[in-house]
Each structure stands twice: as C-alpha cells, then as structure tokens.
C-alpha positions as CSV (number, residue, x, y, z in Angstrom):
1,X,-2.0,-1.7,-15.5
2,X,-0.4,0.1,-18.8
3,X,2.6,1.7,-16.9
4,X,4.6,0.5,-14.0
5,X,4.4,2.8,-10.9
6,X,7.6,3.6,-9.8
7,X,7.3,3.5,-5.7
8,X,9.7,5.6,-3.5
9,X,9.7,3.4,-0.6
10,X,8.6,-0.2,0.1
11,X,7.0,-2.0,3.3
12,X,7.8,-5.4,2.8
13,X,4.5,-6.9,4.9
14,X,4.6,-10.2,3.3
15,X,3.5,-12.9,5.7
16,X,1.5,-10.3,8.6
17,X,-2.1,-10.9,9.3
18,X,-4.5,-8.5,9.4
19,X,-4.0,-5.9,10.6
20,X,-0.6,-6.0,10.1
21,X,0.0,-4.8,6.3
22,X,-2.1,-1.7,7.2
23,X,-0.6,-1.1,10.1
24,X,2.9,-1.0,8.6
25,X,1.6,0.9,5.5
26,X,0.4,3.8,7.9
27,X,3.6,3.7,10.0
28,X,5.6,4.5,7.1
29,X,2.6,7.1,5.2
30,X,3.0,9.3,8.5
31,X,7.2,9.3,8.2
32,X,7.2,10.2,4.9
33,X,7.0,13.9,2.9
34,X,3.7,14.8,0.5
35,X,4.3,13.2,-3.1
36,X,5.5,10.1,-1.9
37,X,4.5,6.5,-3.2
38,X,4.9,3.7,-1.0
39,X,4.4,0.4,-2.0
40,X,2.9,-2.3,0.2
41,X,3.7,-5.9,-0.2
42,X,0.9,-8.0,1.1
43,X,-0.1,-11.5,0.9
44,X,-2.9,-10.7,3.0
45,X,-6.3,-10.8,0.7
46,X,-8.1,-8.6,3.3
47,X,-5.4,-5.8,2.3
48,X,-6.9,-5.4,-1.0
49,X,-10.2,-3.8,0.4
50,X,-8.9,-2.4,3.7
51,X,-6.3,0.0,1.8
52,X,-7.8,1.6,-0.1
53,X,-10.8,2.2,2.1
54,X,-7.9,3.5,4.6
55,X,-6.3,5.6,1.8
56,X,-9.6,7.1,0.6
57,X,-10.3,8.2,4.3
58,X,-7.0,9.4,5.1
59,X,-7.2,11.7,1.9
60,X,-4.3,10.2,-0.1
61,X,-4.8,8.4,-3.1
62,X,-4.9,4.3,-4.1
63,X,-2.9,4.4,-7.2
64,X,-2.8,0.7,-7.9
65,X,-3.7,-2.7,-6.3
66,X,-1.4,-5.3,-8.5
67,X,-2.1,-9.2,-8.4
68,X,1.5,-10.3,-8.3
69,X,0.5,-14.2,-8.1
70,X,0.8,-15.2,-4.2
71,X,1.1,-11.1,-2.8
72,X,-0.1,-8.0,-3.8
73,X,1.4,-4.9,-4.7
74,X,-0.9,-2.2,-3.4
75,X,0.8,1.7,-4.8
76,X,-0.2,4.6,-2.1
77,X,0.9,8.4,-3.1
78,X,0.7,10.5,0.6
79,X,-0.8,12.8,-0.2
C-alpha cells in the first residue's frame, strides 16, 4: 500500500468466525451514508476472499485488504 486509507468508521470483528466479520461489516455498510469507508478488523483468513466478493456484488468498492500480522484490515467505501 503507498498511502494509508483513512477509514470513517471501524468494526472491530477481531476474534468472530465466519460469517461473523461479514456479517458485521454489512450491518454497519447499510447504517452508513454513500462515500463512507469502513474498516473491518478481521482475524478471520476466510474474510479476505469473502469481502471483497461481497463488496464487488453489492456494488461498493474493495479499496484495500492489509496484512496487519495476526488480523487484517480490509478498507470498504459504500458506495
């Protein structure tokens, strides 16, 4: 990544199973306004691939999946 992503919001979802993380993450895309970026915190390694796949269907955009170590921070803009 060359620039940090500045997220609006966070969902903490560190320590949920699948489907948890996603779950949360489209809780909290659906209470948000248009231009938003919500980041999701996920140790879950199934949230790298389900996110975006979710994100791309939903018609917002993946702007970032970040290996953090022991969690990833995955960067969603509603769109």
């Amino acid at each position: 990544m060359t620039e940090e992503i500045e997220a609006d919001v966070t969902v903490d979802a560190r320590g949920s199973a699948c489907p948890g993380p996603l779950m949360d993450l489209i809780g909290k895309v659906k209470s948000v306004d248009s231009g938003t970026v919500v980041e999701l915190l996920t140790g879950d390694e199934g949230s790298k691939n389900d996110v975006p796949e979710w994100v791309d269907e939903a018609g917002h955009e993946h702007l970032d999946t970040v290996d953090e170590g022991d969690y990833y921070s995955i960067y969603v803009q509603k769109s």
